[in-house]
CHARMM-style PDB file with segment names, atoms N, HN, CA, C and O in Angstrom:
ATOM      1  N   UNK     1    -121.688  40.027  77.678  1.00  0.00      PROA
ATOM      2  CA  UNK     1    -120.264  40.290  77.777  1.00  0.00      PROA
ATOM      3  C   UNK     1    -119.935  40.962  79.112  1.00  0.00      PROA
ATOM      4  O   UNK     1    -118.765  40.825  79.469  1.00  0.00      PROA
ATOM      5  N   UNK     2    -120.797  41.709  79.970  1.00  0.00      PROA
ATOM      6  HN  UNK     2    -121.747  41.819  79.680  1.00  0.00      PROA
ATOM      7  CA  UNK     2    -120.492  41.657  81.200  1.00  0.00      PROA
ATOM      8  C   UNK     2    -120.563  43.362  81.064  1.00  0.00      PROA
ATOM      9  O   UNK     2    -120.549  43.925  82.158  1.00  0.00      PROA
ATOM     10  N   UNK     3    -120.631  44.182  79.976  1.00  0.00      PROA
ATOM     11  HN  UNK     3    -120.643  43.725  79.086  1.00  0.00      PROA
ATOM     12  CA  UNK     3    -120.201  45.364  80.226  1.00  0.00      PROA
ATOM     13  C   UNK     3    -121.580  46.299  80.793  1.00  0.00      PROA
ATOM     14  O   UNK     3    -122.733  46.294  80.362  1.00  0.00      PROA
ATOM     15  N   UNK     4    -121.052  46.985  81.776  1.00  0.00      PROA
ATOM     16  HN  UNK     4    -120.115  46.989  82.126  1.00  0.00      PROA
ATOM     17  CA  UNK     4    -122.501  47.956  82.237  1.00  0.00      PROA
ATOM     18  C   UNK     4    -122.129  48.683  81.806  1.00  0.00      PROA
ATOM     19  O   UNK     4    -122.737  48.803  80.742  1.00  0.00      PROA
ATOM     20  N   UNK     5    -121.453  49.362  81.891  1.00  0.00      PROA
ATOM     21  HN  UNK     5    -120.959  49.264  82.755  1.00  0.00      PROA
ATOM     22  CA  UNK     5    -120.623  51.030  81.823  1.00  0.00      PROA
ATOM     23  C   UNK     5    -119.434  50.902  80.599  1.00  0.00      PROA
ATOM     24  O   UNK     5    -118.775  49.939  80.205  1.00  0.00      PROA
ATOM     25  N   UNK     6    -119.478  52.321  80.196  1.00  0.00      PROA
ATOM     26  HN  UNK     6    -120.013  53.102  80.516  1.00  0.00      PROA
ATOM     27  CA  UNK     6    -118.234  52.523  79.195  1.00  0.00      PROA
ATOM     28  C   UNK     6    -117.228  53.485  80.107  1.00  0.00      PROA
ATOM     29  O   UNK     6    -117.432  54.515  80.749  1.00  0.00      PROA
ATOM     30  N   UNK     7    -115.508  52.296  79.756  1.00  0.00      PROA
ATOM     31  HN  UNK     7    -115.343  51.458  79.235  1.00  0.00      PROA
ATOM     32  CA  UNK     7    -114.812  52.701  81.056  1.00  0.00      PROA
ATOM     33  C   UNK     7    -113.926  53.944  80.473  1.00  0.00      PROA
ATOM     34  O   UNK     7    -113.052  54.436  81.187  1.00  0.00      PROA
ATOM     35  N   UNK     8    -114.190  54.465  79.079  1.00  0.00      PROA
ATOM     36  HN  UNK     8    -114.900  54.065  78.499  1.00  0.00      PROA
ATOM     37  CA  UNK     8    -113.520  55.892  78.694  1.00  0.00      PROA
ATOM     38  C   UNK     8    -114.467  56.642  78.439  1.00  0.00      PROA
ATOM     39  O   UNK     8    -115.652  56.317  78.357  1.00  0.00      PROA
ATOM     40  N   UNK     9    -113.806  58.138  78.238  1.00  0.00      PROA
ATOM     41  HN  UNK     9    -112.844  58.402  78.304  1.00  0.00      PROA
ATOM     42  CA  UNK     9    -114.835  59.174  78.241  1.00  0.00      PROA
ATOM     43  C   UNK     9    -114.497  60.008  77.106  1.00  0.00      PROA
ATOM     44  O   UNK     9    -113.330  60.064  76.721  1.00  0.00      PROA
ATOM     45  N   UNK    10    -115.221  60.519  76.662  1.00  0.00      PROA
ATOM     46  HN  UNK    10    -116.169  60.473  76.975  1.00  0.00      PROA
ATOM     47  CA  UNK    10    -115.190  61.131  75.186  1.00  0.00      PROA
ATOM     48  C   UNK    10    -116.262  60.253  74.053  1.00  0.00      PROA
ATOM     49  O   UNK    10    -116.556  59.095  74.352  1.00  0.00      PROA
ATOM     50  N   UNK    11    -116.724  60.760  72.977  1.00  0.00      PROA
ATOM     51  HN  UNK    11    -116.485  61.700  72.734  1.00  0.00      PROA
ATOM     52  CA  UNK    11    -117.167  60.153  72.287  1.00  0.00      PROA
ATOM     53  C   UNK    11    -116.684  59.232  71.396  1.00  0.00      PROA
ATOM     54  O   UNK    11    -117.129  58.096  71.233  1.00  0.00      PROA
ATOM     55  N   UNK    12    -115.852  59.692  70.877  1.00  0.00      PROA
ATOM     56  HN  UNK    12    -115.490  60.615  71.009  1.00  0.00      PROA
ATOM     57  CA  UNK    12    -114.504  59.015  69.871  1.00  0.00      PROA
ATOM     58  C   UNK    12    -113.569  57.964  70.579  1.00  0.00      PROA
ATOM     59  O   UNK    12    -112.999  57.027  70.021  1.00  0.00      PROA
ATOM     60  N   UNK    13    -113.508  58.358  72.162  1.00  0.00      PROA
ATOM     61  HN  UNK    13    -113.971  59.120  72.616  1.00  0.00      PROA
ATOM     62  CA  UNK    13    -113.380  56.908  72.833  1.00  0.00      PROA
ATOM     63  C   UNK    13    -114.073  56.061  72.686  1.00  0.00      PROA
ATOM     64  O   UNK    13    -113.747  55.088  72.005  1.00  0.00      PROA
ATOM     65  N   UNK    14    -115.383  56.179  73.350  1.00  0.00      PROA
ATOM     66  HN  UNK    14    -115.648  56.968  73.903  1.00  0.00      PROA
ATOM     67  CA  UNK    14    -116.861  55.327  73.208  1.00  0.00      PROA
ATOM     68  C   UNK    14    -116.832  54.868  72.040  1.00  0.00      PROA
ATOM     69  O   UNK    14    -117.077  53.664  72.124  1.00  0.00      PROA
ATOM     70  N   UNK    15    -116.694  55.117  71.164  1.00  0.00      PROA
ATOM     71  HN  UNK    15    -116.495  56.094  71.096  1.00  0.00      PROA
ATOM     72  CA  UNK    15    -116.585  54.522  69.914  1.00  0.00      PROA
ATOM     73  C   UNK    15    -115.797  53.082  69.696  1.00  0.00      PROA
ATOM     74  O   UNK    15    -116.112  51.983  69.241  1.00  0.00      PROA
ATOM     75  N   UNK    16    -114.825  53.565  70.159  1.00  0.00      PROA
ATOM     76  HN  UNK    16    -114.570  54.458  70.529  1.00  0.00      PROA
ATOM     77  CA  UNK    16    -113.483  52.543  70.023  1.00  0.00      PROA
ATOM     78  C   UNK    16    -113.619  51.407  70.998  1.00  0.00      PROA
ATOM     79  O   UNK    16    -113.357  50.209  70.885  1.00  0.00      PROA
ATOM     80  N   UNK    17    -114.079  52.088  71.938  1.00  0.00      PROA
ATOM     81  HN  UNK    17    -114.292  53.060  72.030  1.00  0.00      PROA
ATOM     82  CA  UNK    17    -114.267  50.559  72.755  1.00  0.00      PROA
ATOM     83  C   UNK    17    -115.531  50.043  72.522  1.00  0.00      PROA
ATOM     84  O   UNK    17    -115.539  48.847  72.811  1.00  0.00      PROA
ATOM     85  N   UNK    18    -116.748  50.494  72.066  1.00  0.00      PROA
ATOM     86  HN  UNK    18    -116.741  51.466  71.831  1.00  0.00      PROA
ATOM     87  CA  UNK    18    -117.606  49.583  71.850  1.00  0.00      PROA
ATOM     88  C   UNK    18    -117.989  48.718  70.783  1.00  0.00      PROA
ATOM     89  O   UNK    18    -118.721  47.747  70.592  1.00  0.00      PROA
ATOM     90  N   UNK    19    -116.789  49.846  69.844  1.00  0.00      PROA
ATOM     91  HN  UNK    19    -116.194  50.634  70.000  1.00  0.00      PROA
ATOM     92  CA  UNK    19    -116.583  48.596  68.337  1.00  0.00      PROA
ATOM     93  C   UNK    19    -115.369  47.439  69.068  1.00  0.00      PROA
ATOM     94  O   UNK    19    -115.372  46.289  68.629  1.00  0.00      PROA
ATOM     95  N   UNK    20    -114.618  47.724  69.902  1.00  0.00      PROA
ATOM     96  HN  UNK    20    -114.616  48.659  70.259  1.00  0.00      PROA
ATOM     97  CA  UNK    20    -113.932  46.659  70.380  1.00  0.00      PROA
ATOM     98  C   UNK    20    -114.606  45.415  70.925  1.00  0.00      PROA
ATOM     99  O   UNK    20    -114.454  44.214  70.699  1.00  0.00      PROA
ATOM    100  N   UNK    21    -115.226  45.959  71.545  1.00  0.00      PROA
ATOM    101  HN  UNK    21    -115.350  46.934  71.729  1.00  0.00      PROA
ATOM    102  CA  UNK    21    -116.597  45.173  72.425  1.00  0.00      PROA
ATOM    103  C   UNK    21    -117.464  44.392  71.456  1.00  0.00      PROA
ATOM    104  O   UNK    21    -117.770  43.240  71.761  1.00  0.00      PROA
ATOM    105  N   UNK    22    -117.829  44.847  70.468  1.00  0.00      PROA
ATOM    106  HN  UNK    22    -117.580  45.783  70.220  1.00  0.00      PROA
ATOM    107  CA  UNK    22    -118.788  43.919  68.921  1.00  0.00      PROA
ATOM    108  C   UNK    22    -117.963  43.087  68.147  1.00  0.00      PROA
ATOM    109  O   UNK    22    -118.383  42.118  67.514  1.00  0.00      PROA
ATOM    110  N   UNK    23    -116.863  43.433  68.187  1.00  0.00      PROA
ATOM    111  HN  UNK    23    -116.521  44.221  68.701  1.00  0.00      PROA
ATOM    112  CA  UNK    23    -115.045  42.731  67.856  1.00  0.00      PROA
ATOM    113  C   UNK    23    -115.417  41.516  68.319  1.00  0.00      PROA
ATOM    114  O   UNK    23    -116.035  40.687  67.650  1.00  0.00      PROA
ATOM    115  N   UNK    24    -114.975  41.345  69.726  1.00  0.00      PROA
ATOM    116  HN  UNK    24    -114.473  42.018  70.269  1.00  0.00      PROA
ATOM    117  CA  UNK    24    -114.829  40.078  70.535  1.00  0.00      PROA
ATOM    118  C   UNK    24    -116.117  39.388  70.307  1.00  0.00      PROA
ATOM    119  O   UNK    24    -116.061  38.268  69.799  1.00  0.00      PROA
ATOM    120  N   UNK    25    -117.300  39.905  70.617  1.00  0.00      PROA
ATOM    121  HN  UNK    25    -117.345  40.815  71.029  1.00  0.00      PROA
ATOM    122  CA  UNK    25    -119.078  39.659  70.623  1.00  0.00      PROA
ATOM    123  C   UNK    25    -118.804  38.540  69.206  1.00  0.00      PROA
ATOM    124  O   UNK    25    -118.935  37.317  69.249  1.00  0.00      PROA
ATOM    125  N   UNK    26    -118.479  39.198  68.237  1.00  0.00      PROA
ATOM    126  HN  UNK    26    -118.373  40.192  68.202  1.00  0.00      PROA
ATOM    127  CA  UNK    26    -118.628  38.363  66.762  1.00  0.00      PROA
ATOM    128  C   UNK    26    -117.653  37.473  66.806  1.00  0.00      PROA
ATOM    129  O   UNK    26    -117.902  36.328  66.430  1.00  0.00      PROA
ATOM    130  N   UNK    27    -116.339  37.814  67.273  1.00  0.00      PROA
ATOM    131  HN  UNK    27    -116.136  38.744  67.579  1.00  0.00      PROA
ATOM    132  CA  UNK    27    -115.020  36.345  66.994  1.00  0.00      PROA
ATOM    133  C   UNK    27    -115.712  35.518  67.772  1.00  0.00      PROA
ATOM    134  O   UNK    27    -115.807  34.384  67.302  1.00  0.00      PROA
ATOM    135  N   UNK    28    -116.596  35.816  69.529  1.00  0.00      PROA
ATOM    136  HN  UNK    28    -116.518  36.737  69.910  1.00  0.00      PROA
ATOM    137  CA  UNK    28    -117.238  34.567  70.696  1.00  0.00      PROA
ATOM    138  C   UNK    28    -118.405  33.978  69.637  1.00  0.00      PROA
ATOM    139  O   UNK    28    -118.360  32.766  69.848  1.00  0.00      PROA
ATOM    140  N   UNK    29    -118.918  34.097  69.120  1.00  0.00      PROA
ATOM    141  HN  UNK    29    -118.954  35.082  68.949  1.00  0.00      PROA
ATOM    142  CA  UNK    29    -120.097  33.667  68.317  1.00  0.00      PROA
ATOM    143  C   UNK    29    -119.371  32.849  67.429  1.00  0.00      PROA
ATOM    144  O   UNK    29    -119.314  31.620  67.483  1.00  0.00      PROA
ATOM    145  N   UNK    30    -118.801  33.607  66.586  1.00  0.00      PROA
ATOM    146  HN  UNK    30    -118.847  34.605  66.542  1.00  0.00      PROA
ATOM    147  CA  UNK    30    -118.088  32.839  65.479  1.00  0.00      PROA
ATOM    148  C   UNK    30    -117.717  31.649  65.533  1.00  0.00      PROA
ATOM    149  O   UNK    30    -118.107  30.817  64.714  1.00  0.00      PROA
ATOM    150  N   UNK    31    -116.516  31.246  66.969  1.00  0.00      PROA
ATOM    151  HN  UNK    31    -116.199  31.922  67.634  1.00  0.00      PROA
ATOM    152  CA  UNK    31    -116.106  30.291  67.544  1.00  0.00      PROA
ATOM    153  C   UNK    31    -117.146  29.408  68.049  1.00  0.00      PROA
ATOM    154  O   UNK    31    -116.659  28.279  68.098  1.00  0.00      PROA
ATOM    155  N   UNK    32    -118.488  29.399  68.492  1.00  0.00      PROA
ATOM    156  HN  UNK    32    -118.883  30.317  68.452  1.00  0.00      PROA
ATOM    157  CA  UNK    32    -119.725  28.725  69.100  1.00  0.00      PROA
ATOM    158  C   UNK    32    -120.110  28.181  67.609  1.00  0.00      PROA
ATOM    159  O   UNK    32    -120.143  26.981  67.336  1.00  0.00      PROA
ATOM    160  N   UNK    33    -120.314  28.923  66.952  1.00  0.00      PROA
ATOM    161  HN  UNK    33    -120.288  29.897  67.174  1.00  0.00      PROA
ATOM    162  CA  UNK    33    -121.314  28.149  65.912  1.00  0.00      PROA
ATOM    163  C   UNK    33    -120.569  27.618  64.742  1.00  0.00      PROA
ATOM    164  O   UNK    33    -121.261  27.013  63.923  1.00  0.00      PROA
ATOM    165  N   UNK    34    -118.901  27.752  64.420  1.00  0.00      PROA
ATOM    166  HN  UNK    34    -118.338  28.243  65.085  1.00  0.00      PROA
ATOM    167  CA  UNK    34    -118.202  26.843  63.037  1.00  0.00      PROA
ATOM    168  C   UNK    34    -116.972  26.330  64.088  1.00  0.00      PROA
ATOM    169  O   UNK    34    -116.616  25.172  63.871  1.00  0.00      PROA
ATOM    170  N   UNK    35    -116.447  26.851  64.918  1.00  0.00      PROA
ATOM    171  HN  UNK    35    -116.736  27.792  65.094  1.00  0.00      PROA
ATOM    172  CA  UNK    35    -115.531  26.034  65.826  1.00  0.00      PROA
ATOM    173  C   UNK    35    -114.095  26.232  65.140  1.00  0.00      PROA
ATOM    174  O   UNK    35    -113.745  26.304  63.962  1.00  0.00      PROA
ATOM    175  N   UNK    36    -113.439  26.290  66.300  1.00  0.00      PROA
ATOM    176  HN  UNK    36    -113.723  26.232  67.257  1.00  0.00      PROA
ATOM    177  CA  UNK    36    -111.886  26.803  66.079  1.00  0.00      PROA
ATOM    178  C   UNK    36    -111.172  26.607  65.160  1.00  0.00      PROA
ATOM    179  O   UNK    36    -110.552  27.499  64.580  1.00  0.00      PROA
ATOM    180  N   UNK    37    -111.127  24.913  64.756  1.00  0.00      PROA
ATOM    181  HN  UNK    37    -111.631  24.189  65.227  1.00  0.00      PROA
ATOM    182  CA  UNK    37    -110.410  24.486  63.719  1.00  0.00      PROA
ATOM    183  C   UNK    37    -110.833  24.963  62.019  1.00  0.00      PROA
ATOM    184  O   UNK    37    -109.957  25.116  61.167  1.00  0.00      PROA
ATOM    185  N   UNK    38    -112.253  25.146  61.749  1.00  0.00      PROA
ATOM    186  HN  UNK    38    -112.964  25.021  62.441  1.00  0.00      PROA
ATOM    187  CA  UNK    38    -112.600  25.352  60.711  1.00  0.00      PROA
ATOM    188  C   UNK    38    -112.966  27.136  60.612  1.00  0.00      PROA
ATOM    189  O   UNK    38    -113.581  27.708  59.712  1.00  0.00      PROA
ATOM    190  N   UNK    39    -112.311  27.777  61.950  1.00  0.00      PROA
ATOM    191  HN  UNK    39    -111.812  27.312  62.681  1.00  0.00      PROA
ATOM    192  CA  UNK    39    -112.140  29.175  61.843  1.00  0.00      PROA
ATOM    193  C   UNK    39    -110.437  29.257  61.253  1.00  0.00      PROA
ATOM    194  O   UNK    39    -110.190  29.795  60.174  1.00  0.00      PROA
ATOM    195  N   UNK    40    -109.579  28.778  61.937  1.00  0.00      PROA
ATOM    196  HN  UNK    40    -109.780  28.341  62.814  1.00  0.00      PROA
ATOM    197  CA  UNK    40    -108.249  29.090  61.676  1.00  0.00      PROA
ATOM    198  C   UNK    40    -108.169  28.828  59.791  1.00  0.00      PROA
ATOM    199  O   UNK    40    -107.712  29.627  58.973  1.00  0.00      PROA
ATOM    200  N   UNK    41    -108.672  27.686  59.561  1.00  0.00      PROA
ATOM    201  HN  UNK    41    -109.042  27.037  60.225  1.00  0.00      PROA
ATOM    202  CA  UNK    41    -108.795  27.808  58.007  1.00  0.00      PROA
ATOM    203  C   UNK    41    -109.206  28.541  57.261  1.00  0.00      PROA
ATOM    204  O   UNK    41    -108.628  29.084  56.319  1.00  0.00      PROA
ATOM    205  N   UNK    42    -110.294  28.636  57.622  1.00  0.00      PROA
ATOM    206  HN  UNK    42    -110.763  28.195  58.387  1.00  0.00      PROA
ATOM    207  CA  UNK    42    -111.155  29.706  56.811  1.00  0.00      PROA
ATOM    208  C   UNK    42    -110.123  31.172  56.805  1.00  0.00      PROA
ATOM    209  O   UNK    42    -110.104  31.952  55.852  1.00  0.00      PROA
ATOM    210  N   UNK    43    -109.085  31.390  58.390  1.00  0.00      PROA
ATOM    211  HN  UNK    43    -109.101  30.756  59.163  1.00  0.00      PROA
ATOM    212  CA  UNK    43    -108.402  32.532  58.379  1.00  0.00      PROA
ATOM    213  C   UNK    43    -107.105  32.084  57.406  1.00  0.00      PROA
ATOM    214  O   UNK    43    -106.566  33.100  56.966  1.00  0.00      PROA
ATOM    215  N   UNK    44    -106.355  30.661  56.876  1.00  0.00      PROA
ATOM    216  HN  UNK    44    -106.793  29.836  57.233  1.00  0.00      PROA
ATOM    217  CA  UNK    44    -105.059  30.394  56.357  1.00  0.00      PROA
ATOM    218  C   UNK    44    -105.663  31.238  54.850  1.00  0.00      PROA
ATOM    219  O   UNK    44    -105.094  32.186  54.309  1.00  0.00      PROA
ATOM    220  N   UNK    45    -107.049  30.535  54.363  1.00  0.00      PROA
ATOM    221  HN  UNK    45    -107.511  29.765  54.802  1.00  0.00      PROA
ATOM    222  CA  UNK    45    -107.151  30.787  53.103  1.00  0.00      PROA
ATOM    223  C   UNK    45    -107.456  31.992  52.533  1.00  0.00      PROA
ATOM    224  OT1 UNK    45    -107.522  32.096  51.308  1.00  0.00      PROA
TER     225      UNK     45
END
């Protein structure tokens, strides 16, 4: 994902952005291995 560094400071920041960061990590995967169309469904139902 490109990240070296965590760009806030505090712990409870760090937090937030690196669960943000595992966020995107799992929707990019998600999309690679069942594919857009049979994600948006899976999200209608």
């Amino acid at each position: 994902m490109g990240q070296g560094a965590f760009l806030m400071r505090r712990l409870e920041n760090v937090r937030g952005e690196f669960s943000l960061t595992a966020l995107a990590y799992n929707i990019r995967r998600t999309i690679t291995l069942v594919g857009v169309p049979d994600l948006i469904a899976t999200a209608r139902a």
